[in-house]
mmJSON file of the N, C-alpha and C atoms, coordinates in Angstrom:
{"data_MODEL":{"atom_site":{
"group_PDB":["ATOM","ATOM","ATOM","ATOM","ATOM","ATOM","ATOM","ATOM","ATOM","ATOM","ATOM","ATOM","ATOM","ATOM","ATOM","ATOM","ATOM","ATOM","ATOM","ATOM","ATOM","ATOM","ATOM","ATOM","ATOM","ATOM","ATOM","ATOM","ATOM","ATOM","ATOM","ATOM","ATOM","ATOM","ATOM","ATOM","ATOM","ATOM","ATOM","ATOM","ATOM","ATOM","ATOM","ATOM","ATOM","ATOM","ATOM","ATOM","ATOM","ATOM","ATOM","ATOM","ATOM","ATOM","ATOM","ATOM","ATOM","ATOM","ATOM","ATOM","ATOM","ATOM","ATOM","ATOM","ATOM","ATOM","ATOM","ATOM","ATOM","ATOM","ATOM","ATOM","ATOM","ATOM","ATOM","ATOM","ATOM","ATOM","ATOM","ATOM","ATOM","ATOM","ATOM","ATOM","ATOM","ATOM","ATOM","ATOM","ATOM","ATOM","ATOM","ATOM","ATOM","ATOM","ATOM","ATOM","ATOM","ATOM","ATOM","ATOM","ATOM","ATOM","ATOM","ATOM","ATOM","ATOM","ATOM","ATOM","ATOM","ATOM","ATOM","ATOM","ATOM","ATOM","ATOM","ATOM","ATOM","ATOM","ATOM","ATOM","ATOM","ATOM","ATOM","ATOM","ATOM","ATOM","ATOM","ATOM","ATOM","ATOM","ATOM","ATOM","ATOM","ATOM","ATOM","ATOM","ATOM","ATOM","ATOM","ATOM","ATOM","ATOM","ATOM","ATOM","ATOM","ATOM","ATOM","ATOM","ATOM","ATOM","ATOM","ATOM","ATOM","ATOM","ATOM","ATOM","ATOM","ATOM","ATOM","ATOM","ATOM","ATOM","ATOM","ATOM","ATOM","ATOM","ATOM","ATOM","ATOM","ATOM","ATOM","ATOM","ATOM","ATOM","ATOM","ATOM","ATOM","ATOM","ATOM","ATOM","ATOM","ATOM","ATOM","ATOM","ATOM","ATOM","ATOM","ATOM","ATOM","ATOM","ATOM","ATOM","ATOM","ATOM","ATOM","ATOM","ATOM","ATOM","ATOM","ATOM","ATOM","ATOM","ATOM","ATOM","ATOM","ATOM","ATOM","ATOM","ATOM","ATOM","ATOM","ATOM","ATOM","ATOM","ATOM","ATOM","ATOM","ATOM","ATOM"],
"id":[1,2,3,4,5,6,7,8,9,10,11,12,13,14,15,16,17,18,19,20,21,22,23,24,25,26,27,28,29,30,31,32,33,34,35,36,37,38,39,40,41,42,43,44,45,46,47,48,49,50,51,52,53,54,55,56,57,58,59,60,61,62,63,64,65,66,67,68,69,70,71,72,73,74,75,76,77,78,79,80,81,82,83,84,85,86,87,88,89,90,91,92,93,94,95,96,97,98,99,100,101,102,103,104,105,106,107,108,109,110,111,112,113,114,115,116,117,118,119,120,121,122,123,124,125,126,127,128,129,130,131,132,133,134,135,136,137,138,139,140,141,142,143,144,145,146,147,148,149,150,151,152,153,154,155,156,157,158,159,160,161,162,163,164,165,166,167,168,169,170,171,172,173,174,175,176,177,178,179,180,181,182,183,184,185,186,187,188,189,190,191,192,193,194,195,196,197,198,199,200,201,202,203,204,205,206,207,208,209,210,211,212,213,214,215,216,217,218,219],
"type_symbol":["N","C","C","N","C","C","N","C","C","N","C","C","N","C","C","N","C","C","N","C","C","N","C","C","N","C","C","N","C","C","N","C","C","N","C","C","N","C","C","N","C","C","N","C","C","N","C","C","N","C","C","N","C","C","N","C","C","N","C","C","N","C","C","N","C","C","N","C","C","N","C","C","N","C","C","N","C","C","N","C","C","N","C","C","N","C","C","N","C","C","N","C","C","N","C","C","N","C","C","N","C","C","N","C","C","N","C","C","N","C","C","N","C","C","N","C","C","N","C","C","N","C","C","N","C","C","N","C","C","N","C","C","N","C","C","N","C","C","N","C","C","N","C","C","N","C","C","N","C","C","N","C","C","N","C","C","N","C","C","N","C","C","N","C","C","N","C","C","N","C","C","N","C","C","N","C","C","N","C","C","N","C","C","N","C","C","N","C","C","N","C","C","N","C","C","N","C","C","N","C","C","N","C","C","N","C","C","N","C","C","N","C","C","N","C","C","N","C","C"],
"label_atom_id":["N","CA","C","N","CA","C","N","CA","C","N","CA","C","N","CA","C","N","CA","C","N","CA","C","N","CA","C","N","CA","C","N","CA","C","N","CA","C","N","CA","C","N","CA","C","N","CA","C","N","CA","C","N","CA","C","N","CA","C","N","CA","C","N","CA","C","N","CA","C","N","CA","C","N","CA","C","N","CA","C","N","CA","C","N","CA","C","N","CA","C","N","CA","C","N","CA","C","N","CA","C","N","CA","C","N","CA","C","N","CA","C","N","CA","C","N","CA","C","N","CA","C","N","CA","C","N","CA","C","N","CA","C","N","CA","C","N","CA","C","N","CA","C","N","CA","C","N","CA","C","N","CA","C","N","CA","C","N","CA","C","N","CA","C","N","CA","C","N","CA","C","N","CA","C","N","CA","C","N","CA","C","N","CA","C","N","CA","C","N","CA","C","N","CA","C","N","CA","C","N","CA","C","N","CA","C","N","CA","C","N","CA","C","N","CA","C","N","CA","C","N","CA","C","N","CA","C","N","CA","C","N","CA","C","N","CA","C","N","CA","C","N","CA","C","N","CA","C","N","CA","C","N","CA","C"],
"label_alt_id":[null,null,null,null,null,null,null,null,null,null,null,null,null,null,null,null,null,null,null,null,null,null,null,null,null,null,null,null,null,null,null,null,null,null,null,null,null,null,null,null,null,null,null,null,null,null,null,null,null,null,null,null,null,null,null,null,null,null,null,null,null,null,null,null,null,null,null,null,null,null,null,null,null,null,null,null,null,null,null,null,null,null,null,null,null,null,null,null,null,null,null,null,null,null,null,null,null,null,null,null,null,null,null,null,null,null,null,null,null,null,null,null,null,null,null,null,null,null,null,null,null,null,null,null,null,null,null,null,null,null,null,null,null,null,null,null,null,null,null,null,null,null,null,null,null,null,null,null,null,null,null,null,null,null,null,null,null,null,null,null,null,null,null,null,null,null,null,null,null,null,null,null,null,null,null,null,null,null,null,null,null,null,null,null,null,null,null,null,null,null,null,null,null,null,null,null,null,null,null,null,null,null,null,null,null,null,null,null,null,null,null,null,null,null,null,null,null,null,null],
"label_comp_id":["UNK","UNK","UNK","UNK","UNK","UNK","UNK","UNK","UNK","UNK","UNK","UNK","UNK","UNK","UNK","UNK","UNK","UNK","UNK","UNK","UNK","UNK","UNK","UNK","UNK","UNK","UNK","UNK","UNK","UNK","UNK","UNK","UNK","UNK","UNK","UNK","UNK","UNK","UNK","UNK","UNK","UNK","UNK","UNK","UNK","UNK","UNK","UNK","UNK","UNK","UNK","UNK","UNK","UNK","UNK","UNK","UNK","UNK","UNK","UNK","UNK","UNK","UNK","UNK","UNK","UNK","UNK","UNK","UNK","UNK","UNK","UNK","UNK","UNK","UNK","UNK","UNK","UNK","UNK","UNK","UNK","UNK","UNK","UNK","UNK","UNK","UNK","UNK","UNK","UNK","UNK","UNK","UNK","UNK","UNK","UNK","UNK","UNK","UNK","UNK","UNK","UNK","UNK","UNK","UNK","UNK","UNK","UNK","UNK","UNK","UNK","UNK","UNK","UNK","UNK","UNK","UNK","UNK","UNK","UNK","UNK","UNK","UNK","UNK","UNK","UNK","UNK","UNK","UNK","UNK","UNK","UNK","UNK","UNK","UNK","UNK","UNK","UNK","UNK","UNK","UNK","UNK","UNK","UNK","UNK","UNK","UNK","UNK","UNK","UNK","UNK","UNK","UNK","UNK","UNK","UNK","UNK","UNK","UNK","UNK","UNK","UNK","UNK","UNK","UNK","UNK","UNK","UNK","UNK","UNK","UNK","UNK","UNK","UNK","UNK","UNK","UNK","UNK","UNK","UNK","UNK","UNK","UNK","UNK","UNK","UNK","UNK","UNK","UNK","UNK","UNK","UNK","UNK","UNK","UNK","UNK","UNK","UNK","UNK","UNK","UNK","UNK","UNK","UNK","UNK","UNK","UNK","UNK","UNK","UNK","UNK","UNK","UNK","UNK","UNK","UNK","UNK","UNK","UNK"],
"label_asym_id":["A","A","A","A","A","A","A","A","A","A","A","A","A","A","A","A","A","A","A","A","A","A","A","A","A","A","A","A","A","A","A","A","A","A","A","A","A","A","A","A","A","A","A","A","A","A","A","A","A","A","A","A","A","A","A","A","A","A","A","A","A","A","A","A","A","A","A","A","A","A","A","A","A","A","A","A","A","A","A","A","A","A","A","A","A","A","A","A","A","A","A","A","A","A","A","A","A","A","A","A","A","A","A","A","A","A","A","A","A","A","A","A","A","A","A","A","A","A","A","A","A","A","A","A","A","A","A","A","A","A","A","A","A","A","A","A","A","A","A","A","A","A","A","A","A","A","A","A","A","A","A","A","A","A","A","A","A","A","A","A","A","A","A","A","A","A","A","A","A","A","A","A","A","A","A","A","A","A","A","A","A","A","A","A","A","A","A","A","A","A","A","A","A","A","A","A","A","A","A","A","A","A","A","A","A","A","A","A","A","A","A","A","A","A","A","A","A","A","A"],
"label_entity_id":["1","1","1","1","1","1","1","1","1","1","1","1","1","1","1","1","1","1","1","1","1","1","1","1","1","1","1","1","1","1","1","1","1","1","1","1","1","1","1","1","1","1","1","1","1","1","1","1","1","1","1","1","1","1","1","1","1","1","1","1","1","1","1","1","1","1","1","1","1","1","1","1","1","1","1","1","1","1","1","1","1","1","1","1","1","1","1","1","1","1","1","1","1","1","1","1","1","1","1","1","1","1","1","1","1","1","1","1","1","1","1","1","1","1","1","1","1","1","1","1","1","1","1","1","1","1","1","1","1","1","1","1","1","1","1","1","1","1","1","1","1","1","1","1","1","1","1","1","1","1","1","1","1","1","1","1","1","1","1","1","1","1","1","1","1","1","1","1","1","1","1","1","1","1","1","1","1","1","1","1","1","1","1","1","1","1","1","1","1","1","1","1","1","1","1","1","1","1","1","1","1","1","1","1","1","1","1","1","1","1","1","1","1","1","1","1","1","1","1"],
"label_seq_id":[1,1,1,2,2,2,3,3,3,4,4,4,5,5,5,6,6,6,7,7,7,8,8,8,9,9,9,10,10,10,11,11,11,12,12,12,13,13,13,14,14,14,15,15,15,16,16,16,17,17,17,18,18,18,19,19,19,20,20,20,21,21,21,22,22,22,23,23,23,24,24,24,25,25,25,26,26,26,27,27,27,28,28,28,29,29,29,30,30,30,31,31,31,32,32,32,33,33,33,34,34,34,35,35,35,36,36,36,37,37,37,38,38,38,39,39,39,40,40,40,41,41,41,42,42,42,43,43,43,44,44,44,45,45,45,46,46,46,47,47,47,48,48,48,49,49,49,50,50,50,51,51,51,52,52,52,53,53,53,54,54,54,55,55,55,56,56,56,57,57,57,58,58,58,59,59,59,60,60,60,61,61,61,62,62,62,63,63,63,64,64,64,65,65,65,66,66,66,67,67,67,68,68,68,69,69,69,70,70,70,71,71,71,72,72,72,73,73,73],
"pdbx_PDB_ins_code":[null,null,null,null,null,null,null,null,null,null,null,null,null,null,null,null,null,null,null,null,null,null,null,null,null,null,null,null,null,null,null,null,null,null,null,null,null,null,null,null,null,null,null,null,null,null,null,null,null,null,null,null,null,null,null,null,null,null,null,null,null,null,null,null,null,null,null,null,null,null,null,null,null,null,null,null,null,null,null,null,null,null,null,null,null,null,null,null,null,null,null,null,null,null,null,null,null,null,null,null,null,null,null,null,null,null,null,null,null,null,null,null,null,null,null,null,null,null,null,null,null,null,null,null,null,null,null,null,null,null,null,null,null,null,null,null,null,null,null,null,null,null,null,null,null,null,null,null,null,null,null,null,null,null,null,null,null,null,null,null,null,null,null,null,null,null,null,null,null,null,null,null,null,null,null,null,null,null,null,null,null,null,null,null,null,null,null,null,null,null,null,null,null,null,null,null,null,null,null,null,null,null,null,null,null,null,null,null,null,null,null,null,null,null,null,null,null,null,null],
"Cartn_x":[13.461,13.555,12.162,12.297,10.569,10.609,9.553,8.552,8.819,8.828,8.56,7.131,6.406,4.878,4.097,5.255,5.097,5.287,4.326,5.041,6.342,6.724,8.703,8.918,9.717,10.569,9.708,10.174,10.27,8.991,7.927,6.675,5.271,5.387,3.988,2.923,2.034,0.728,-0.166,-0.659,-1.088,-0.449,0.509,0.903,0.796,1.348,1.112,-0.518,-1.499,-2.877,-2.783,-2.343,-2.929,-1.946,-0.634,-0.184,-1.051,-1.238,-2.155,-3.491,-4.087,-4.909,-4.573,-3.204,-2.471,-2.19,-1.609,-1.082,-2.367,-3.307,-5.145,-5.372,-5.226,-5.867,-5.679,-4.495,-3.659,-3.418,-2.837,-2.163,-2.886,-4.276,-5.207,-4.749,-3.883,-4.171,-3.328,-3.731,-3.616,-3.613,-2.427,-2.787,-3.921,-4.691,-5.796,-6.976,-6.902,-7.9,-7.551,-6.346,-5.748,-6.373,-6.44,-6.458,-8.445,-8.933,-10.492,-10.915,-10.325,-10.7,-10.181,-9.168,-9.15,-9.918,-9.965,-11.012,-12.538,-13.042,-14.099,-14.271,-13.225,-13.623,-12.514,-12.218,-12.118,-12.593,-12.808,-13.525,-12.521,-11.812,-10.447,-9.624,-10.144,-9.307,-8.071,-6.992,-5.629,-5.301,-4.217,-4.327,-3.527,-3.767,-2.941,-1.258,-1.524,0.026,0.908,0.08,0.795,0.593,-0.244,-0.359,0.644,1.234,2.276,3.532,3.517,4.77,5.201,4.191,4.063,4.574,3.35,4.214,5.727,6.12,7.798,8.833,8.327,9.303,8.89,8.293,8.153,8.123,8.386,8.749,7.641,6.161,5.025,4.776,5.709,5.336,6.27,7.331,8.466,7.775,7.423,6.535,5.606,4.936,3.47,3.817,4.745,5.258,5.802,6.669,7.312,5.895,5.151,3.657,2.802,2.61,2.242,3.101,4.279,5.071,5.106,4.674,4.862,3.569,2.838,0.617,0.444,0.485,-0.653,-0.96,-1.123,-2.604,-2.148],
"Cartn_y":[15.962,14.519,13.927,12.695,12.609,11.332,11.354,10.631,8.905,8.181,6.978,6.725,6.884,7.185,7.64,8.716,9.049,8.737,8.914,8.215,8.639,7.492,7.472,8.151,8.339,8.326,7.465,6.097,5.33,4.067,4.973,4.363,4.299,3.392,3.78,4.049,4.701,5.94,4.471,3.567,2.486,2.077,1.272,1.051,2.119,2.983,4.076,4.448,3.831,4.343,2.739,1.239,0.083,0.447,1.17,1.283,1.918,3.331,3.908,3.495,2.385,1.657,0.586,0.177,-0.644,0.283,1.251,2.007,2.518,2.492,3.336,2.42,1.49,-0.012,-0.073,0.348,0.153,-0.992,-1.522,-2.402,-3.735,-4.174,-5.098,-5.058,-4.755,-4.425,-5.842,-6.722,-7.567,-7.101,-7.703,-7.989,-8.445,-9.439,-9.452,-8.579,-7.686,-6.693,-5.279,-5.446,-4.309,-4.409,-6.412,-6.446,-6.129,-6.777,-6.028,-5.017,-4.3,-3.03,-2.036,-3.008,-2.192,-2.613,-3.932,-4.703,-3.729,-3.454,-2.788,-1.716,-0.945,0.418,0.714,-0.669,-0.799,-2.007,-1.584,-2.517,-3.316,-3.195,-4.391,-4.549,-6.405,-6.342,-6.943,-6.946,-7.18,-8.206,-9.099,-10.402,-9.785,-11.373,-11.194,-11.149,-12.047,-11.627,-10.657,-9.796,-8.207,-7.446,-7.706,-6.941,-7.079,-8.521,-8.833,-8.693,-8.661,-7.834,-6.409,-5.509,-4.043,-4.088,-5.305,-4.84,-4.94,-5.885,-6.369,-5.29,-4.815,-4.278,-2.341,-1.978,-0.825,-1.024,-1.99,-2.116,-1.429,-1.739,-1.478,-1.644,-2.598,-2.889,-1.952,-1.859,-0.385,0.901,1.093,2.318,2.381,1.674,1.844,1.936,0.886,1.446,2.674,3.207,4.088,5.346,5.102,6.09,5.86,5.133,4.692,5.266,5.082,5.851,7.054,7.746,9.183,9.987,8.916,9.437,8.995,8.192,7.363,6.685,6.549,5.761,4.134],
"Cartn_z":[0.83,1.013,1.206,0.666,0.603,2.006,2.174,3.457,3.066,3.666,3.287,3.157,3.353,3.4,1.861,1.489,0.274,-1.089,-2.267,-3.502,-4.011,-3.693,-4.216,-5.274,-5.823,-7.106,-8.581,-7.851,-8.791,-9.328,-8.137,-7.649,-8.825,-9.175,-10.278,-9.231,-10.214,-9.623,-8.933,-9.294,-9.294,-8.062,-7.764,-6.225,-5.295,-5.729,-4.545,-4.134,-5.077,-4.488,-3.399,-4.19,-3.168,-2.118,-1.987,-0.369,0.399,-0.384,0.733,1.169,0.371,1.405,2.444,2.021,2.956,4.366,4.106,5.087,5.964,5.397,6.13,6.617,6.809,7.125,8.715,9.026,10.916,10.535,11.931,12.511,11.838,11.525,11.037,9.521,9.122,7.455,6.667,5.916,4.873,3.53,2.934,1.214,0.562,1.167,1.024,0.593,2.291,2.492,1.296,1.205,-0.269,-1.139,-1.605,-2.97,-3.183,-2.078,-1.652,-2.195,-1.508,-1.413,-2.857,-3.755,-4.571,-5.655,-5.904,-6.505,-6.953,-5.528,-5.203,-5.938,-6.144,-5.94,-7.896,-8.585,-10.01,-10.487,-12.171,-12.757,-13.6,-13.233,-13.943,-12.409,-11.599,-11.081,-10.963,-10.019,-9.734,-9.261,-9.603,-9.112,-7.219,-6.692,-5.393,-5.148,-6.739,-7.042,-7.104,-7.891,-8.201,-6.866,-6.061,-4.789,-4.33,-3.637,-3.35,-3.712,-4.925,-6.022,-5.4,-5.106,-5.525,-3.974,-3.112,-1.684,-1.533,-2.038,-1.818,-2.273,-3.816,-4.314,-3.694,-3.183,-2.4,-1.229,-0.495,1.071,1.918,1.721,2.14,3.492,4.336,5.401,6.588,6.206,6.569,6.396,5.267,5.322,5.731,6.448,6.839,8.34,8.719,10.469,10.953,9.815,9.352,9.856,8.837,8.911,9.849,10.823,12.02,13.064,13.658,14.063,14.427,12.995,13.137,13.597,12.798,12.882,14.053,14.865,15.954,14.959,13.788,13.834,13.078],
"occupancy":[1.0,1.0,1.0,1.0,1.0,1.0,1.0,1.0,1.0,1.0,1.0,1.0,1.0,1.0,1.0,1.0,1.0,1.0,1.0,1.0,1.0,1.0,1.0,1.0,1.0,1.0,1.0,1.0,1.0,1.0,1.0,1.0,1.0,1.0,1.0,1.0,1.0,1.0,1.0,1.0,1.0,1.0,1.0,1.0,1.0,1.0,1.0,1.0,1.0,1.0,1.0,1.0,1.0,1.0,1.0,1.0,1.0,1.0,1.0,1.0,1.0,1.0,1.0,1.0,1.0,1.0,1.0,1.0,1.0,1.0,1.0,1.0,1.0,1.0,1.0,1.0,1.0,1.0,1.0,1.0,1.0,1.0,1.0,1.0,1.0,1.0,1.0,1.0,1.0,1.0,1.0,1.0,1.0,1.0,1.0,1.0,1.0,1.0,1.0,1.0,1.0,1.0,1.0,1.0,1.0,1.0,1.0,1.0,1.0,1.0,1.0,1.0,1.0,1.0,1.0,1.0,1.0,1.0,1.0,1.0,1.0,1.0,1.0,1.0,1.0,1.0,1.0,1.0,1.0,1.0,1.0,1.0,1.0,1.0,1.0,1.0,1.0,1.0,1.0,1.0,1.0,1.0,1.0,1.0,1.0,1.0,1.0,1.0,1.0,1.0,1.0,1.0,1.0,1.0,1.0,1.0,1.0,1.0,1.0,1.0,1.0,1.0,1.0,1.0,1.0,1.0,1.0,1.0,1.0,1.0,1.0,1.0,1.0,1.0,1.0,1.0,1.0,1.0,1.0,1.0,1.0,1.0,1.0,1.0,1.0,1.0,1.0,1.0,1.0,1.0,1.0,1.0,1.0,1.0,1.0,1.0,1.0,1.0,1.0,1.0,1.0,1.0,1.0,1.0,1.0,1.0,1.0,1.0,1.0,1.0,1.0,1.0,1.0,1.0,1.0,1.0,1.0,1.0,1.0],
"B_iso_or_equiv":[0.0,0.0,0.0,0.0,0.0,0.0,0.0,0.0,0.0,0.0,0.0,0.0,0.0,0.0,0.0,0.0,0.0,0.0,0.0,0.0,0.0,0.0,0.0,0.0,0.0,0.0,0.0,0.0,0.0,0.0,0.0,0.0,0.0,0.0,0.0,0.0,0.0,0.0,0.0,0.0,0.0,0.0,0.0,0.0,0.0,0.0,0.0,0.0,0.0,0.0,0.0,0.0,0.0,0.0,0.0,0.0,0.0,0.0,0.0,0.0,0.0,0.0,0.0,0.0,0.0,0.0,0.0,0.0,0.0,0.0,0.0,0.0,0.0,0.0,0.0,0.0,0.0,0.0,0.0,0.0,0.0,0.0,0.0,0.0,0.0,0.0,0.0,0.0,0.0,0.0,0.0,0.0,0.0,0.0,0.0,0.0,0.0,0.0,0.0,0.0,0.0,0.0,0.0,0.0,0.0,0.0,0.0,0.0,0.0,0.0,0.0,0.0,0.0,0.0,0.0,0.0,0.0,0.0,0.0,0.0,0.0,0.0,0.0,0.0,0.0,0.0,0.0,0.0,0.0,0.0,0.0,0.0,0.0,0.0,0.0,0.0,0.0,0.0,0.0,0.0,0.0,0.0,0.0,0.0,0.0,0.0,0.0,0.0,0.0,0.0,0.0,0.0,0.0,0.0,0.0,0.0,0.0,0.0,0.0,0.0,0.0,0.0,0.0,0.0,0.0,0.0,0.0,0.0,0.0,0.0,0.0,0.0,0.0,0.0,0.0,0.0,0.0,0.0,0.0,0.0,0.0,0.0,0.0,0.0,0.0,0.0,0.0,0.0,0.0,0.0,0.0,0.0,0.0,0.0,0.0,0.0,0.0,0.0,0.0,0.0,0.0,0.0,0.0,0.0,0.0,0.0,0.0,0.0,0.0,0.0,0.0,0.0,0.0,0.0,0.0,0.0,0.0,0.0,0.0],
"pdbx_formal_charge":[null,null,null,null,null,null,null,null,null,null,null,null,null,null,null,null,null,null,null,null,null,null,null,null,null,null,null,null,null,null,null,null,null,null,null,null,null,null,null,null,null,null,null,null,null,null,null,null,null,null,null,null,null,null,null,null,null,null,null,null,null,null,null,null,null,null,null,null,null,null,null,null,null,null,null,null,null,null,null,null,null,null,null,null,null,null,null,null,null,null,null,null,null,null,null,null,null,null,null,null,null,null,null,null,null,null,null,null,null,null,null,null,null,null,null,null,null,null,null,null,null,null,null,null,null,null,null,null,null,null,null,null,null,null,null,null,null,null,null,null,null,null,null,null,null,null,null,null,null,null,null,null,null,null,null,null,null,null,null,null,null,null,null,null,null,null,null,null,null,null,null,null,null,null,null,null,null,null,null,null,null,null,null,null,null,null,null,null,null,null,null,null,null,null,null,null,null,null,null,null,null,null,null,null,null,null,null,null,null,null,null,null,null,null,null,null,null,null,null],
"auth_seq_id":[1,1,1,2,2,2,3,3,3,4,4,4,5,5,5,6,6,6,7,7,7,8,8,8,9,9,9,10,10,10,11,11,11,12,12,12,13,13,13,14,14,14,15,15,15,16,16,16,17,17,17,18,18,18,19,19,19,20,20,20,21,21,21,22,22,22,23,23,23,24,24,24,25,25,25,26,26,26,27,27,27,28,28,28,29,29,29,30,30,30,31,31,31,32,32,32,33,33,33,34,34,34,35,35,35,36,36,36,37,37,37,38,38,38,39,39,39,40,40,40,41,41,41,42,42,42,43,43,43,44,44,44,45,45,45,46,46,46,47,47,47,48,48,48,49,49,49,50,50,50,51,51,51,52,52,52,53,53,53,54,54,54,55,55,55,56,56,56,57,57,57,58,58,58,59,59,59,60,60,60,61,61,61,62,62,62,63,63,63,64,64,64,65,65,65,66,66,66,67,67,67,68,68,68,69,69,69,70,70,70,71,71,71,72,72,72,73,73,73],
"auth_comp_id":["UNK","UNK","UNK","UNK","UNK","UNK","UNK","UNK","UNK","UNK","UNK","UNK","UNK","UNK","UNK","UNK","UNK","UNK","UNK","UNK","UNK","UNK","UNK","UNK","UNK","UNK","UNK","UNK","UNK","UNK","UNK","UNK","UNK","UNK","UNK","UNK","UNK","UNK","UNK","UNK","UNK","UNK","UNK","UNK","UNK","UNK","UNK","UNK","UNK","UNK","UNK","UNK","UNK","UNK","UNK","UNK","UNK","UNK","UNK","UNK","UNK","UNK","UNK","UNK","UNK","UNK","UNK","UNK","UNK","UNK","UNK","UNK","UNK","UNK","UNK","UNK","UNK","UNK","UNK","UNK","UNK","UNK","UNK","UNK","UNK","UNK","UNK","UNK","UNK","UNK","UNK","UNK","UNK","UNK","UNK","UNK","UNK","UNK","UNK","UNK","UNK","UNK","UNK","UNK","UNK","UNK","UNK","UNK","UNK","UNK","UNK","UNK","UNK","UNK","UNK","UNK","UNK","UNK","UNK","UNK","UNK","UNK","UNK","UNK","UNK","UNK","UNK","UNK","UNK","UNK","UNK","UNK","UNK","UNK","UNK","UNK","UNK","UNK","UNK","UNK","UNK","UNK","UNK","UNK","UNK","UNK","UNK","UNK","UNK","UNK","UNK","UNK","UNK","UNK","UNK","UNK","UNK","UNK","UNK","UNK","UNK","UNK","UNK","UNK","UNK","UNK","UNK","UNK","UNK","UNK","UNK","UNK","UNK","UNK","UNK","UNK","UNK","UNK","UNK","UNK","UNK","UNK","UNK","UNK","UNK","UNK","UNK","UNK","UNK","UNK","UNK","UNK","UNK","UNK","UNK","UNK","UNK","UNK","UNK","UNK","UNK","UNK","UNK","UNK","UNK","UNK","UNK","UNK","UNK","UNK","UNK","UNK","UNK","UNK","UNK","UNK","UNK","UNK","UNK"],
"auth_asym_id":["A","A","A","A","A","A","A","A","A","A","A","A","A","A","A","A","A","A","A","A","A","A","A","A","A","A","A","A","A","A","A","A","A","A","A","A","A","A","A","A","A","A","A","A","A","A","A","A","A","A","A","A","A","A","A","A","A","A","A","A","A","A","A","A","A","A","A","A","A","A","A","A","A","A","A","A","A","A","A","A","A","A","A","A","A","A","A","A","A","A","A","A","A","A","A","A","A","A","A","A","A","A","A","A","A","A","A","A","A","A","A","A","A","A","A","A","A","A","A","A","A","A","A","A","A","A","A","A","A","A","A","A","A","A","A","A","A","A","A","A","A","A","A","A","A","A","A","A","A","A","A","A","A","A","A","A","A","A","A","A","A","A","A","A","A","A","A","A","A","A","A","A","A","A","A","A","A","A","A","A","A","A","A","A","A","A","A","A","A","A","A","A","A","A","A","A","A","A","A","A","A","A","A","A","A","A","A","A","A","A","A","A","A","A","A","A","A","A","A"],
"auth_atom_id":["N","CA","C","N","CA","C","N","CA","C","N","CA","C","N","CA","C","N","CA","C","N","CA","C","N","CA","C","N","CA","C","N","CA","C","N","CA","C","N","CA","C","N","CA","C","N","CA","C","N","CA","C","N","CA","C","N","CA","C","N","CA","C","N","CA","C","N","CA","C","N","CA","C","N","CA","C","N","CA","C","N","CA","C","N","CA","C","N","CA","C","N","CA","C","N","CA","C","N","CA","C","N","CA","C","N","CA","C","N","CA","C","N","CA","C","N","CA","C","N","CA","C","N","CA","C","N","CA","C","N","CA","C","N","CA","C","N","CA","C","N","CA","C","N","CA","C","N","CA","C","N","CA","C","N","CA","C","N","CA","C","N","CA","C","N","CA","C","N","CA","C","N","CA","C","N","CA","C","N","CA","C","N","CA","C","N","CA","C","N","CA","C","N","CA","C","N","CA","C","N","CA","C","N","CA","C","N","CA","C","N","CA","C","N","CA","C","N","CA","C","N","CA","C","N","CA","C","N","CA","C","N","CA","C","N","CA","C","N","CA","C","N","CA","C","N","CA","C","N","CA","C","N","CA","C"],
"pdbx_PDB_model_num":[1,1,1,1,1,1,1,1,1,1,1,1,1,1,1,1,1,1,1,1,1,1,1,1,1,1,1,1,1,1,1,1,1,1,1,1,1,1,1,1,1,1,1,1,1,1,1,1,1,1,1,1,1,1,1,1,1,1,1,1,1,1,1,1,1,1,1,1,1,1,1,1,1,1,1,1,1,1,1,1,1,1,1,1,1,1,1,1,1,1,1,1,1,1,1,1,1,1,1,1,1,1,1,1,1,1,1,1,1,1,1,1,1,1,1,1,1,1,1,1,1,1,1,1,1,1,1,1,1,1,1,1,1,1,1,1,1,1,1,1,1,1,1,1,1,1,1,1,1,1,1,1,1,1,1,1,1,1,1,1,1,1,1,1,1,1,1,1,1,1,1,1,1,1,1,1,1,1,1,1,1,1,1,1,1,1,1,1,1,1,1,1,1,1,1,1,1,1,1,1,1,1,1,1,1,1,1,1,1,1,1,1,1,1,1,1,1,1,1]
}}}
C-alpha cells in the first residue's frame, strides 16, 4: 500500500517532483514558493495555475500533513 507522501498511481512524474517540494517546505510552504522553486531549478516555466491544478487534483495539502505527522518535520 503506498504512502500518501508517495507518488500515487495515477501521479504524473512532474507533480510528484512540485509536491515534494511542497511537502520539504514545513509548515511555511506556499504554491507560490513551489512554483519558485521549480521555476528555478527548470528552463520552461509553469504557470501558477497548473501548480494549483496539480495541488487540488493530488490532494497536496493532506499529504503533506499526512508526511508531517509521521516525520516531525
Amino acid at each position: 500500500m503506498l504512502k500518501p507522501w508517495e507518488r500515487q498511481n495515477n501521479e504524473r512524474q512532474k507533480a510528484f517532483h512540485m509536491f515534494t517540494i511542497y511537502r520539504d517546505l514545513g509548515p511555511l510552504r506556499t504554491l507560490d514558493k513551489v512554483k519558485a522553486l521549480y521555476d528555478e531549478s527548470n528552463t520552461k516555466p509553469i504557470s501558477y495555475a497548473q501548480v494549483a491544478k496539480y495541488s487540488t487534483n493530488y490532494d497536496w495539502v493532506n499529504r503533506a500533513l499526512a508526511y508531517s505527522i509521521v516525520t516531525g518535520k
